[in-house]
C-alpha positions in Angstrom: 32.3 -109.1 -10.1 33.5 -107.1 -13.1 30.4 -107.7 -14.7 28.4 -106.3 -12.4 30.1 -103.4 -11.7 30.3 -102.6 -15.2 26.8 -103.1 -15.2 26.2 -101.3 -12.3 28.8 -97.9 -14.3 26.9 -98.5 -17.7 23.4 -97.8 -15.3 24.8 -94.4 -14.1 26.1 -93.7 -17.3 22.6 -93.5 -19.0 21.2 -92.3 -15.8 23.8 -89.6 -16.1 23.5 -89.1 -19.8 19.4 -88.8 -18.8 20.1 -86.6 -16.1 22.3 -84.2 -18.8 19.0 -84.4 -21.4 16.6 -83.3 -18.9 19.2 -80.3 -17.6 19.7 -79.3 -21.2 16.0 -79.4 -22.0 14.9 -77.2 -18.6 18.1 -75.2 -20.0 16.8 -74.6 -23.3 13.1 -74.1 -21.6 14.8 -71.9 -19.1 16.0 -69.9 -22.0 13.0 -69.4 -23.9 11.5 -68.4 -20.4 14.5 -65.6 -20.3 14.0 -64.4 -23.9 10.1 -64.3 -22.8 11.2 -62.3 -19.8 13.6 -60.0 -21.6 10.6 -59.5 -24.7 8.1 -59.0 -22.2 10.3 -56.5 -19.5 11.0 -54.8 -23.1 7.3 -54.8 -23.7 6.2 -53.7 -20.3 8.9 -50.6 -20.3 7.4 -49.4 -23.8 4.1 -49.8 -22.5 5.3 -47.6 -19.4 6.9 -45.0 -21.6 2.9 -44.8 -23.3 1.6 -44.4 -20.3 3.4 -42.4 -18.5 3.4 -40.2 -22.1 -0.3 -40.3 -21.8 -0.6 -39.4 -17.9 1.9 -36.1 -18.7 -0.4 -35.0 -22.3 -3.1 -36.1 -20.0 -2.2 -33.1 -17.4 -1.2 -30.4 -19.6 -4.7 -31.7 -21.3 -6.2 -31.4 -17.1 -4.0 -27.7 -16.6 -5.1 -26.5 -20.0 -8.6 -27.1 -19.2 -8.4 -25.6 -15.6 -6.9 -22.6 -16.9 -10.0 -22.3 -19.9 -12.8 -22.5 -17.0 -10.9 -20.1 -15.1 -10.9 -18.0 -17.7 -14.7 -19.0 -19.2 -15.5 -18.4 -14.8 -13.7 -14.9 -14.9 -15.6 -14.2 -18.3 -19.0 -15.4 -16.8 -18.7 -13.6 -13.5 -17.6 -10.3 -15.3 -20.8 -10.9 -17.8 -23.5 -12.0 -14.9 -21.9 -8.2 -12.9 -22.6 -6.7 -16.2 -26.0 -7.8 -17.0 -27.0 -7.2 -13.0 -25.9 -4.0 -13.1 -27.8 -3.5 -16.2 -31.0 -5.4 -14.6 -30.2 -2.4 -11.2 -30.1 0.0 -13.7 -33.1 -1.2 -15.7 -35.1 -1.8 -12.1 -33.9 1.8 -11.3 -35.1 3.7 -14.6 -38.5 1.3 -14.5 -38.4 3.3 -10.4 -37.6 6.4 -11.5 -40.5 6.5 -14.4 -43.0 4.9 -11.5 -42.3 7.9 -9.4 -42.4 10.2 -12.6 -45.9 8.8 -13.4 -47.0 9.2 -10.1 -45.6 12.4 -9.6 -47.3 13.6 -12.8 -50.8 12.0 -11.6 -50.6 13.7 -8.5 -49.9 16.8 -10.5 -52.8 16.4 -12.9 -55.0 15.4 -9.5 -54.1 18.5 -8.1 -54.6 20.7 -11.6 -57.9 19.2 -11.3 -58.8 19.3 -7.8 -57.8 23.5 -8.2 -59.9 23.7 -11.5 -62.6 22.2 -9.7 -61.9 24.7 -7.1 -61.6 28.0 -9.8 -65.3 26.1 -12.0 -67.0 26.5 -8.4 -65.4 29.9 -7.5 -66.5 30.8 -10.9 -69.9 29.7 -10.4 -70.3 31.7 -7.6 -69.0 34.8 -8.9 -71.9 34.3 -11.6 -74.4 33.7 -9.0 -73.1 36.8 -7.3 -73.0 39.0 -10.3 -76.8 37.9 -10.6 -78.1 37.7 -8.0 -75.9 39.1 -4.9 -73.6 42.2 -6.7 -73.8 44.5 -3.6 -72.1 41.7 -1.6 -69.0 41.0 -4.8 -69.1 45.0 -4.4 -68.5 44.9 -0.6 -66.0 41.6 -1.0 -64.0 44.0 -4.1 -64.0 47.1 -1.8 -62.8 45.0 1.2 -59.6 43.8 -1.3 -59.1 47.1 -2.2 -58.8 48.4 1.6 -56.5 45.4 2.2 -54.6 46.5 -0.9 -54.4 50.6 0.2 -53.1 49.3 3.7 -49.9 47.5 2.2 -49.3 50.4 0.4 -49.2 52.5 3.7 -46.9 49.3 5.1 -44.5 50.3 1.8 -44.6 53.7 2.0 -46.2 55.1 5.4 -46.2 58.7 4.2 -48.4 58.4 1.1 -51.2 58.6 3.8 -51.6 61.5 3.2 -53.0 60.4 -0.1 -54.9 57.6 1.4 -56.3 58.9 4.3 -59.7 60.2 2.7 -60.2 56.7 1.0 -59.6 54.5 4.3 -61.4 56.9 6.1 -64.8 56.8 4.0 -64.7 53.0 4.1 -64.9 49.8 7.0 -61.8 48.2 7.9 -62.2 44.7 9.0 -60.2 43.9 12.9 -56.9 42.8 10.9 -56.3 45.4 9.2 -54.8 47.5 12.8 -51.6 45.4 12.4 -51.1 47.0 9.5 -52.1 50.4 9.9 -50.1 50.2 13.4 -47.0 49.1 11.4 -47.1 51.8 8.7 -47.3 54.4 11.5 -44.3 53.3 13.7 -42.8 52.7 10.4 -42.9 56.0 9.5 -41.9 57.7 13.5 -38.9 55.8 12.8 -38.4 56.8 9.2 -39.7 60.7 10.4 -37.4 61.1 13.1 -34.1 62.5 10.9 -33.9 66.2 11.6 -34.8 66.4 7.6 -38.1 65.5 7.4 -38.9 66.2 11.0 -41.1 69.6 9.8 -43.3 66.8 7.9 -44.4 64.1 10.9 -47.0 66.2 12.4 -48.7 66.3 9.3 -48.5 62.6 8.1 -49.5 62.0 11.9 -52.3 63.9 12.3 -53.8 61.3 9.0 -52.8 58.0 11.1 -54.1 59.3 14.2 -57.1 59.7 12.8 -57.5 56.3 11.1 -56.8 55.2 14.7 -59.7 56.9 16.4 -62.5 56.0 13.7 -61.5 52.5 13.0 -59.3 51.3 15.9 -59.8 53.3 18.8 -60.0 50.7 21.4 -56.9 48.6 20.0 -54.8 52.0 19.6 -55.9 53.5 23.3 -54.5 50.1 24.7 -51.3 50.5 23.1 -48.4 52.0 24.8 -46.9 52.8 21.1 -50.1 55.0 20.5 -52.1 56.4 22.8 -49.9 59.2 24.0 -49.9 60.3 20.6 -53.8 61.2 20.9 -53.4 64.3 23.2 -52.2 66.2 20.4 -54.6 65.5 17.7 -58.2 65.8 19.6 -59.2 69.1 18.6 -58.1 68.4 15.2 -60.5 65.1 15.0 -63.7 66.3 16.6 -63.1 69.3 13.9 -63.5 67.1 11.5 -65.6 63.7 12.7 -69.2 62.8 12.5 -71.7 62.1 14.9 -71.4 58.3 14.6 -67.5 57.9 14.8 -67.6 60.4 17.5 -70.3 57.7 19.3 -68.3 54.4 18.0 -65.1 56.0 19.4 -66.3 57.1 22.5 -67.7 53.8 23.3 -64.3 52.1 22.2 -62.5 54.4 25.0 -64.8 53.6 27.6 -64.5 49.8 27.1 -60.7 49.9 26.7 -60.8 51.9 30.0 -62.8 49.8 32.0 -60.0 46.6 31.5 -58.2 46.5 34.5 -55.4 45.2 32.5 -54.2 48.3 30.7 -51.2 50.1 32.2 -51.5 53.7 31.6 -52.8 56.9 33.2 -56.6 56.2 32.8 -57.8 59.3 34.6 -55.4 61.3 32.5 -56.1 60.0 29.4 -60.0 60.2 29.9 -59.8 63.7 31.2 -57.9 64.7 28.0 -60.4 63.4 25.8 -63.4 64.5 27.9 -61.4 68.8 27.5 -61.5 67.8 24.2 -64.6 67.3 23.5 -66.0 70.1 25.6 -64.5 72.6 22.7 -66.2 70.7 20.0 -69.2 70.6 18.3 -70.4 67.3 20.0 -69.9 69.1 23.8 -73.9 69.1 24.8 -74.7 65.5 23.1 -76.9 63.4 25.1 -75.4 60.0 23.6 -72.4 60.8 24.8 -73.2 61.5 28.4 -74.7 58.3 28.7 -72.4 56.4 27.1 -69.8 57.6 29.7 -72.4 56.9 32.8 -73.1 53.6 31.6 -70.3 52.4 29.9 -66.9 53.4 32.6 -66.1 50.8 35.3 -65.6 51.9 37.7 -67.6 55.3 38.0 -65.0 56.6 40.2 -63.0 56.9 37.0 -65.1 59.2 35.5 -66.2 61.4 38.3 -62.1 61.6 39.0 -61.8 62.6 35.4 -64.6 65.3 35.7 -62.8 66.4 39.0 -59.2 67.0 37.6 -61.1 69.0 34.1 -62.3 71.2 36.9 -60.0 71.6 38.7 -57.9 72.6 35.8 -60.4 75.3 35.2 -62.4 73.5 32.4 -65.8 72.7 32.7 -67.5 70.1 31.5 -70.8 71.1 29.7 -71.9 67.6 28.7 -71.9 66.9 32.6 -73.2 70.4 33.9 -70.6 71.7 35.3 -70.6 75.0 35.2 -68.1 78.0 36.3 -68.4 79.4 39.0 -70.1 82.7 39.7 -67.6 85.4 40.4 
């Protein structure tokens, strides 16, 4: 019995003592597995510290390179402006020369279009000069009359200078705008108590332009024919045959409009006592002229009428004075 429990003490013993070497072995393994641990933990925190060294170099490295393409974008926008406003500028100077050339062509197209224009006037003149001078002679003379009429227009009472030279010459239908603005010119001008001793004389000149060149235009104006009464005597004095016809035929067509507002029988007996004291009182031309050229005839034979019965008689008409 005492021999089998010490058998039975001695087989836990060495289980026990087997038990103790297999704890001190997974011990000593357990310790190399700490000091493994510990090395590795120590390993793993240096290797953090790296990278976490590397992540904060690698974002001032990130920030340093936003901030150099912000900068190299700030640079290139401020550079692209500059060279578009250079490229606007460039576009606008390669504009402005296109409108310069252009500008200059049309120019020179014009210089040559107008020395074109002087080559042909040129060639004409020659043509003229040989073959056609009284025609350059009558173009020169008309300039000339256009030329002595603004000078009336400038100064009205130089007419009395000019007079003889308008009068010897043909003035073309324009030319009574003129002459009628140099004369109310000078009525205006002539009306300061001055010069007031000099308008009959610079009158009687205009009047008498009026009646050889412009006799119907003048008769028809309310401006102008009034003025007429005054100056008949004075014009027959000194008239010719044919202005005395042209004129006569002018009064009788201005007459005959039914649009004129003045005294017709007044004005017509006027000119018709006129003419009986001048030189042209027994011309033939003239009687028929007034017989076939007054509409109505009334107008005439009221005219005759009112000469009589004002105790003139009208020897172009055969009227003759009573026998007393």
């Amino acid at each position: 019995m005492n021999h089998a429990d010490s058998l039975w003490a001695k087989a836990l013993e060495l289980h026990s003592d087997s038990l103790q070497s297999r704890v001190d072995i997974l011990q000593a393994k357990l310790d190399v597995l700490q000091d493994k641990t510990e090395f590795l933990s120590h390993v793993i925190e240096t290797a953090n510290d790296g990278i976490s060294n590397q992540l904060s170099v690698a974002n001032y490295f990130l920030a340093l390179i936003a901030v150099v393409m912000a900068v190299v974008g700030i640079w290139l926008g401020i550079y692209f402006e500059k060279k578009k406003r250079e490229v606007d500028v460039m576009a606008s100077t390669v504009e402005s020369k296109k409108e310069i050339v252009e500008t200059l062509a049309k120019i020179v197209d014009e210089k040559s279009e107008k020395i074109d224009e002087i080559a042909q006037k040129t060639e004409d003149l020659d043509k003229k000069i040989h073959s056609d001078l009284s025609g350059l002679y009558k173009e020169l003379r008309q300039e000339e009359t256009n030329v002595l009429l603004e000078r009336l227009v400038l100064e009205p009472q130089d007419v009395e200078n000019l007079c003889t030279l308008l009068c010897a010459r043909d003035i073309e239908e324009t030319g009574y705008v003129k002459l009628r603005t140099a004369y109310l010119k000078m009525k205006k001008v002539l009306k300061e108590p001055i010069q007031s001793n000099c308008m009959c004389d610079y009158s009687e000149h205009f009047i008498a332009l009026f009646y050889q060149h412009f006799f119907y235009q003048a008769i028809k104006d309310d401006e102008i024919s009034h003025d007429f009464a005054n100056y008949y005597g004075e014009i027959f004095a000194r008239a010719y045959k044919r202005d005395v016809i042209k004129s006569t035929i002018d009064l009788c067509k201005a007459l005959s409009e039914k649009t004129i507002k003045i005294d017709k029988v007044n004005v017509l007996s006027t000119y018709l006592k006129a003419l009986n004291c001048s030189q042209y009182s027994e011309l033939s031309e003239l009687k028929n002229i007034f017989e076939h050229n007054i509409t109505p005839q009334t107008l005439l034979h009221d005219a005759i009428e009112r000469c009589t019965t004002e105790k003139v008689f009208l020897t172009l008409f055969g009227v003759i004075p009573p026998s007393e």
